[in-house]
N, C-alpha and C positions, 0 to 999 in steps of 0.2 A: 660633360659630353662623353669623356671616356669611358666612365663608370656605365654609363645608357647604352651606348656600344658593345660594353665589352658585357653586360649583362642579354642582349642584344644575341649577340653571338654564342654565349654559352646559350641560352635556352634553342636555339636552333643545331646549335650539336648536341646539344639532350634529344632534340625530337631525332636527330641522326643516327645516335648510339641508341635512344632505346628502339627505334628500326634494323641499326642491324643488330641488335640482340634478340630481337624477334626473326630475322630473317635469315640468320647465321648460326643464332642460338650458339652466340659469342657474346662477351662485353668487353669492350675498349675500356683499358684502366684510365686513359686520358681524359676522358671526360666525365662529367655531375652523374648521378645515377638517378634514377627513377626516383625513388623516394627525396632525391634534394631535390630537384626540379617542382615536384609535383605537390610537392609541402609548403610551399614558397610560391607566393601570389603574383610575384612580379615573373618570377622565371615562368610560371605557369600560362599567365598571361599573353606574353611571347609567343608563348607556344601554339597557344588562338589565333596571334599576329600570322604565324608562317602559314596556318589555313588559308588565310586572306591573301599572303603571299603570290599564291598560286591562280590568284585570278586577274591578276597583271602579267601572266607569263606570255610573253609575246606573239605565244599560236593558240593560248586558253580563250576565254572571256576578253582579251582585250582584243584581238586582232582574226580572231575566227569567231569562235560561240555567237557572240553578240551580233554580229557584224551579218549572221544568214541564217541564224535559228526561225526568227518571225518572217519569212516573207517567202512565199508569196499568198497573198488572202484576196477575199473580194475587196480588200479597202487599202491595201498596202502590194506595191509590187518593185520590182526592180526594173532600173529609170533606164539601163542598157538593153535592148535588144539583140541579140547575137547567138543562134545554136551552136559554135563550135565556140562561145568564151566557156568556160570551165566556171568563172563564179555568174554565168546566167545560168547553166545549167541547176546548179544548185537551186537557186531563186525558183526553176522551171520546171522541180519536180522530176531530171533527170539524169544527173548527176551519174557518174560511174563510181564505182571501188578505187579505182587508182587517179581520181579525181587530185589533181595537185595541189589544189587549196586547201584539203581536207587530208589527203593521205602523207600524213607525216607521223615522224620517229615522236615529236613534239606537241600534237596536235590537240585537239580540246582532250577527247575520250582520255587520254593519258594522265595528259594533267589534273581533270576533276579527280582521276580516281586517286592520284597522289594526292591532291588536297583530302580524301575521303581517309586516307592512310595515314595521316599526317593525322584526321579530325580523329578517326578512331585510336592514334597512341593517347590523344589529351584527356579521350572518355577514359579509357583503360586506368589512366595515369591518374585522374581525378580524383576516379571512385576507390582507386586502392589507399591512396597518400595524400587526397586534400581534405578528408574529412568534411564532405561536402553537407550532409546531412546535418552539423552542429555549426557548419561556417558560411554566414549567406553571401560572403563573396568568392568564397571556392564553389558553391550550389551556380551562383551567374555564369562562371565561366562554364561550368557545367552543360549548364542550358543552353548559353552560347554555340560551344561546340558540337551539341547535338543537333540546333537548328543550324548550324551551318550545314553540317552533315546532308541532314534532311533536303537544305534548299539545293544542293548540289547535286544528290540524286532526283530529285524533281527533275532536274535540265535534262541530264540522262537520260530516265525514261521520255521526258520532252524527245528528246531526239534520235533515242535508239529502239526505245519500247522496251523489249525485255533484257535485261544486262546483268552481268554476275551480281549475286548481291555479297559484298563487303561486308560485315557489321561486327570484326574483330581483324586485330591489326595480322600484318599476315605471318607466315612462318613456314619453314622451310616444306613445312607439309602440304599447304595450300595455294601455295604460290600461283598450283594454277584449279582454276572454277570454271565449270560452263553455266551456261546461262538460266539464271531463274526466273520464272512467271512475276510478271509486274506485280500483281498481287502481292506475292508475298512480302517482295518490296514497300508497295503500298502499307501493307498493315503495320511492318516494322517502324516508316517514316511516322505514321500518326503515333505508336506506339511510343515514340521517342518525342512527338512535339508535346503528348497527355503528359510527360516526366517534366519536360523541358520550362512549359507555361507556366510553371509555379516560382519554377525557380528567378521567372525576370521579370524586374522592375516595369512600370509600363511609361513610354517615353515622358519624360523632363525629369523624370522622380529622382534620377543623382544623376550625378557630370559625366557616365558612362552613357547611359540613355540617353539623354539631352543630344547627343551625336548622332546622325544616320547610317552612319557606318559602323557601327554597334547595335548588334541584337537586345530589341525588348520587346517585352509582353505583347504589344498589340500586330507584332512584325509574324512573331511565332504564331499568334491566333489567327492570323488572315492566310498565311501558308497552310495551317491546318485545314482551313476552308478552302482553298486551292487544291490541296491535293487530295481533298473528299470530294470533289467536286468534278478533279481530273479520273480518281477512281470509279469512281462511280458510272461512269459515262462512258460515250462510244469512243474504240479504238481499232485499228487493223490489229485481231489479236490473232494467235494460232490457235487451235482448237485444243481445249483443253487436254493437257499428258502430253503436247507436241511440241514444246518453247526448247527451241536448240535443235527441231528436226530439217529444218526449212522451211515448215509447212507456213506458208503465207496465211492460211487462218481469212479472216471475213471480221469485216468491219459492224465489229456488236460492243454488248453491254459485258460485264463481267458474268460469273455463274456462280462466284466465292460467296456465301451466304453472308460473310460479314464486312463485305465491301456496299451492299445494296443501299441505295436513299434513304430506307426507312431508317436500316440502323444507323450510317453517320449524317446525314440533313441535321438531327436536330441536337448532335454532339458541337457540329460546326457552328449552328447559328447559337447556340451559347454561348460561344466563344466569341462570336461576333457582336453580339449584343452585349457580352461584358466589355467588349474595344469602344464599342458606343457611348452604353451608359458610363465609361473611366471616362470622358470627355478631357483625356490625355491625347488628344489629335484633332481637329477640324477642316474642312474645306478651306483655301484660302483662294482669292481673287486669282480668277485662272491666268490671266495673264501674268501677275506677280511672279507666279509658281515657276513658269517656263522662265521670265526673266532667272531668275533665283537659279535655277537648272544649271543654266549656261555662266551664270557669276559664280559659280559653287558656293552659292551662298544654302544650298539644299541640306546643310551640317546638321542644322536644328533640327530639334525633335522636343513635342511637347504639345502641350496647349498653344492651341493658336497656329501650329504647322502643320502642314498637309504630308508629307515624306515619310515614312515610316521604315525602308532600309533602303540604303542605295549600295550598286559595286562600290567593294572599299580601294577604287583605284588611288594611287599617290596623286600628287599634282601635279606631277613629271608624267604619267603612265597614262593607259586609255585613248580607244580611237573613235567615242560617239560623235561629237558633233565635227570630229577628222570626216567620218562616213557619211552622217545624218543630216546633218547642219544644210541649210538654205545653199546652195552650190556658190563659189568663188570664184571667180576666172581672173583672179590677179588684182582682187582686191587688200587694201592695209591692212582690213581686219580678219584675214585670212592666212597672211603671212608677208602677202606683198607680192609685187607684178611677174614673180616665178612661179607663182605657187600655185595649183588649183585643187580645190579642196571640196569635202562634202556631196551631196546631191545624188550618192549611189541608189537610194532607195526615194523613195516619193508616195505620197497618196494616190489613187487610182485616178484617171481624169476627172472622172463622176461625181468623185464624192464633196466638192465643192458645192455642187447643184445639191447634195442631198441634204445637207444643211437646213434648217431653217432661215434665213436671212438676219432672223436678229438672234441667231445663235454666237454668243460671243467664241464660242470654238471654231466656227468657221476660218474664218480669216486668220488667225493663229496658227492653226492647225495647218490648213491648206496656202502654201505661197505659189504663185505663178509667175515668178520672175527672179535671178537670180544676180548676185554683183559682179558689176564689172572691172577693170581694173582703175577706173576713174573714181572708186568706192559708190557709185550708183544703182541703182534696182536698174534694170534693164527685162522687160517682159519676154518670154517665154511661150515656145507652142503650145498647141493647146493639149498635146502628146506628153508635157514634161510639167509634171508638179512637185514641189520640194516640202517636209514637214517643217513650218515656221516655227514651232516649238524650240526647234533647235536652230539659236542663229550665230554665227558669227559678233557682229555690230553688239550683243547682248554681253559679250565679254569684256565688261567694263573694268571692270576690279582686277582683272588680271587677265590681258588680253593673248591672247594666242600670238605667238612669234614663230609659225612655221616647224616644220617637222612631223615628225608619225604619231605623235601623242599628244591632247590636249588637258586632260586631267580633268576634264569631264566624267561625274561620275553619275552615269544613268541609274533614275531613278527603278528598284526591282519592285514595290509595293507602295500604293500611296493611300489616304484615308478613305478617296475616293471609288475604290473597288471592294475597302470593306463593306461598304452602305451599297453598292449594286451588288456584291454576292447576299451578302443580308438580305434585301430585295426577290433575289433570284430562291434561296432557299427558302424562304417563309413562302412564298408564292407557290414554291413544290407542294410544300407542306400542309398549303391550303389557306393558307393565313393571309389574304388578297388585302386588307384595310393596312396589315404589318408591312406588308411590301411594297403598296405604295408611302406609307408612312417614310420606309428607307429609302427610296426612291426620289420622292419628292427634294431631296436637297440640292440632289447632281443636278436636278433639271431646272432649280430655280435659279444658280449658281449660273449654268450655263444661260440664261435670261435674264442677265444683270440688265435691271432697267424694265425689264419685262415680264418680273414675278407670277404678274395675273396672270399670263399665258402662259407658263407652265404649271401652275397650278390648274388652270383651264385643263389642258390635256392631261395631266394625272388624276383629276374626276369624273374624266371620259371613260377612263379603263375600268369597264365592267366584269369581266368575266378572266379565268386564270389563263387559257390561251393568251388572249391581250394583252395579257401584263408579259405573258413569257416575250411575247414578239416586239413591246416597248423595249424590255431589256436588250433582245438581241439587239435591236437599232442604237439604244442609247448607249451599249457599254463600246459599238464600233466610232458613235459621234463622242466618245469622251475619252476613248487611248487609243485612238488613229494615230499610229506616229512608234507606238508603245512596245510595238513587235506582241501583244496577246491575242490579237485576234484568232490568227489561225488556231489556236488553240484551244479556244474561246469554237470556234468553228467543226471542229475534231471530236470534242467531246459531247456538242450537242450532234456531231450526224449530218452535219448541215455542210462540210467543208468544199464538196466537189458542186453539188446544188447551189451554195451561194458564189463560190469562182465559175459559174455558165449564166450566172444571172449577172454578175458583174463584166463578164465580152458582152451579153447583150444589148446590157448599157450604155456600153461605152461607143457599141455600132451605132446605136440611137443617137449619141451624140455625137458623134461625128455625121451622121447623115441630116441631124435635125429633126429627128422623128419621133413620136412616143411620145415619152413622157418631156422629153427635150425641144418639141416642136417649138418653146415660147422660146425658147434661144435666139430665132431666127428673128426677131423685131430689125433688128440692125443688117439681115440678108447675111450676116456671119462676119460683119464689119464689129471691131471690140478697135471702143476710144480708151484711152487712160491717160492718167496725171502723176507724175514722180511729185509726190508728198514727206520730203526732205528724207526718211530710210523705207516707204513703201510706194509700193503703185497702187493706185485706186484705179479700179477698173470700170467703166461705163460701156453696158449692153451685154453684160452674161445673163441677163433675167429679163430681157425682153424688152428694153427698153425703146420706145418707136420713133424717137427722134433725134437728134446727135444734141450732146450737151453744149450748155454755151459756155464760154470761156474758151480758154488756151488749153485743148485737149490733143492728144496725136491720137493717129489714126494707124490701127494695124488691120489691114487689109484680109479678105479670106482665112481669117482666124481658124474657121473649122471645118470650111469645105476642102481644102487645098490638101491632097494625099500625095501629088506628086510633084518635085519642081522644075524647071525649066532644062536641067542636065538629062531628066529621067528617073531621079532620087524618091525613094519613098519620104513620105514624110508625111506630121501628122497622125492621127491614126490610122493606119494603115492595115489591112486585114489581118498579115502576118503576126503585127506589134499586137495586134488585140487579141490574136489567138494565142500565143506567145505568154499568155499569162501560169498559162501551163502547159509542157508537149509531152510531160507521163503524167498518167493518172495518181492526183494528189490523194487517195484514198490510199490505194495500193503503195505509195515510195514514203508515206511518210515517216512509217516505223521502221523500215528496214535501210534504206538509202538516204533518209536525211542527212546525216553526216556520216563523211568514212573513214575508216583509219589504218594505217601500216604499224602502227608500233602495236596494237595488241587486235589476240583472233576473240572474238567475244562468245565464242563459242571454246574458249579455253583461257580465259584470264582468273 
């Protein structure tokens, strides 16, 4: 243990010293120098480690980034309603600059870029002293650190849009940068995952891969389609020659000749189709998977698992199913009768109805009821849905005892989006038989039991509109829960048009109207059964007559807006407009997240 410590320790004062030796254009005699560090597989290694480090820092990835990057979408929103909380505003698209939740010395922007600073000594460090080119395990970490890099500038432009670009460690002369056009970011990221994908194994192929928390081959190839996919496509951008002027720019396509579909589509779907045919990953039974999530049993990687990288939180660190999780109001499996936990964000009311009914994601996905302190499901308005995905009670192996961290490490890429991007680009491409061919697995997966009918509806899709408009449906019915959608949303163009079709919905369903009219069999009367850890609900789909048996009865489920005090409740006009009060086209590049510790127009 001391030897792993103290080995431990030096390679994080090597990533120290060769920083400030770059940043002082000094060397500390006290500590390894660049060439011992970086010749030396285990200190080298380390030094991967403290990239990963940094996305446990307590205002990065674990307790801001993750916690408000995804929300708010037509299919995912935040479960609080309130214009003057500070993290609704976020959620609501309106957010300020000195926003508290966001404006810190500490906050994500800082920290990725230190992780970015950190990833660029270990490339620098590599390629001079580990001899990567003749060592296929100095070339891994290699690779590693370049798709780390890479995935961590993804989030970035996710959430800033155009941001300095980094891609050599810094020094007294650069310290400070204004901001570069995405693009060029773009190109550099794919340029680095084209080096990176040779160099890694693809999951199970050695005990490094076999881990989810370890970069392989099929993790780098689906980021690469990720952010050909993010490039390529619409964004709030500035108008070309103006990134760092103010100018807010207009929500288009790029104009860089070598960012367009033509030239990366069919870079990406090779890469995708080599993730395929390596048949190093598969679909696994979706309910397993979420189980698995929440057990951290999500480690593996290989034939036969679905997970392909997850955040590499510790098992101490991390706040998803703290935030995510099924809501607790003082249940065991939440910490106990102080504690309440989870339920911040939720699926939209809607989207339980958009389901198919024998969609096994439905009910997974969407819960409407949340624990009590008796450890019971106790039902829920029809205002407040929680992602099942993420529960509590599923924490078997190693149950939550209370506090800000559960060690839940959310899954960043799963098998299941390489076969819908696959889908989605051969479909661009023109290849409709190839894309429902990738298609067809998500939807017979989610049809366990029900094969023929999804196979039914993917021989229905004639034409390439069709199939683009199955995708958009299918990839929000398969990572509802996932924080991708709005992103998913942004880059088709689709983001403010599909958040006004989702209030209109949800007016429908609160009124009974529309597409919602068959709600009403029961007059807005919903019976249901505690079935030992769920509720089964009787009369969301129209049911005309009350079940037999021992059912309860919850009264004016969805007509009821106000209650007997005066209180809104329900859905309420305010709560359904509320899904956004700035315009989510306009804030999402520039106000998505804010920060005090650096000007980005000077980092």
């Amino acid at each position: 243990m001391k030897k792993i410590v103290y080995i431990l320790s030096a390679a994080v004062l090597a990533v120290t010293a060769v920083s400030c030796e770059k940043f002082l254009d000094s060397k500390s005699p006290s500590t390894f120098d660049s060439a011992t560090v970086f010749s030396n597989y285990a200190l080298t290694e380390n030094t991967i480690f403290s990239i990963a480090q940094s996305f446990g820092e307590t205002n990065n990835y674990r307790g801001r980034y993750l916690s408000w990057i995804g929300l708010n979408s037509d299919i995912e929103w935040y479960n609080t309603f309130k214009v003057t909380d500070e993290k609704y505003q976020i959620a609501g698209y309106s957010q300020l600059p000195n926003n508290s939740q966001l404006n810190l010395n500490n906050g994500p922007f800082a920290k990725m870029y230190e992780a970015i600073e950190r990833a660029n000594l270990c490339i620098e460090g590599i390629r001079e002293f580990g001899n990567p080119g003749e060592n296929a395990d100095m070339a891994y970490l290699l690779g590693e650190a370049l798709t780390l890099r890479a995935m961590i500038y993804y989030d970035l432009v996710r959430a800033w849009g155009d941001v300095p670009a980094r891609f050599e460690s810094t020094t007294s002369e650069t310290i400070y940068k204004a901001k570069e056009s995405r693009d060029v970011i773009f190109k550099q990221l794919l340029a680095d995952l084209d080096e990176a994908i040779p160099y890694l194994p693809y999951p199970g192929a050695n005990a490094t891969t076999s881990r989810t928390d370890r970069v392989n081959k099929l993790f780098a190839e689906g980021l690469y389609a990720r952010i050909a996919l993010m490039a390529s496509g619409y964004a709030q951008r500035p108008d070309d020659g103006m990134v760092g002027t103010g100018d807010l720019g207009t929500n288009r396509m790029t104009n860089d000749p070598d960012l367009q579909k033509s030239v990366l589509y069919p870079k990406a779907l090779a890469y995708l189709e080599d993730a395929i045919s390596s048949h190093s990953a598969s679909l696994e039974d979706f309910e397993s998977l979420w189980r698995n999530q929440s057990n951290r049993d999500n480690l593996v990687a290989g034939p036969g698992h679905e997970s392909l990288f997850v955040i590499p939180f510790s098992d101490g660190r991390g706040r998803w199913n703290y935030t995510f999780a099924v809501r607790s109001e003082g249940s065991s499996f939440a910490g106990g009768a102080t504690v309440t936990r989870g339920g911040d964000a939720g699926p939209v009311p809607t989207m339980w109805f958009d389901y198919d009914p024998n969609d096994v994601r439905r009910d997974i996905t969407c819960v409407n009821w949340r624990w009590n302190n008796q450890d019971e499901p106790e039902l829920v308005g029809i205002q407040r849905w929680y992602f099942g995905k993420y529960r509590w009670d599923w924490m078997t192996r190693d149950p939550y005892k209370g506090g800000n961290d559960d060690g839940v490490k959310p899954v960043v890429l799963r098998y299941a989006d390489i076969l819908l991007m696959a889908a989605e680009i051969a479909n661009e491409l023109g290849d409709l038989n190839a894309a429902k061919a990738y298609f067809l697995p998500v939807r017979e997966r989610a049809f366990k039991g029900h094969e023929e009918q999804a196979e039914n509806y993917v021989s229905r899709i004639a034409s390439k509109d069709a199939m683009f408009d199955a995708i958009v449906d299918e990839r929000a019915f398969e990572f509802c829960g996932e924080m991708t959608r709005k992103f998913d949303l942004i880059r088709w163009g689709m983001l403010k048009q599909k958040m006004d079709e989702a209030k209109a919905k949800m007016k429908n369903l609160r009124d009974l109207t529309g597409e919602y009219a068959q709600v009403n069999g029961l007059e807005g009367d919903v019976y249901y059964q505690v079935d030992g850890r769920n509720i089964i609900i009787y009369g969301f789909s129209g049911e005309a007559v009350k079940p037999s048996g021992a059912w309860e009865k919850k009264a004016e489920y969805f007509t009821k807006t106000v209650d007997s005090k005066g209180a809104d409740t329900g859905l309420y006009n305010a709560l359904v407009e509320g899904i956004y009060t700035g315009d989510p086209e306009q804030h999402i590049s520039r106000t998505t997240m804010a920060t005090r510790a650096f000007n980005t127009d000077a980092l």
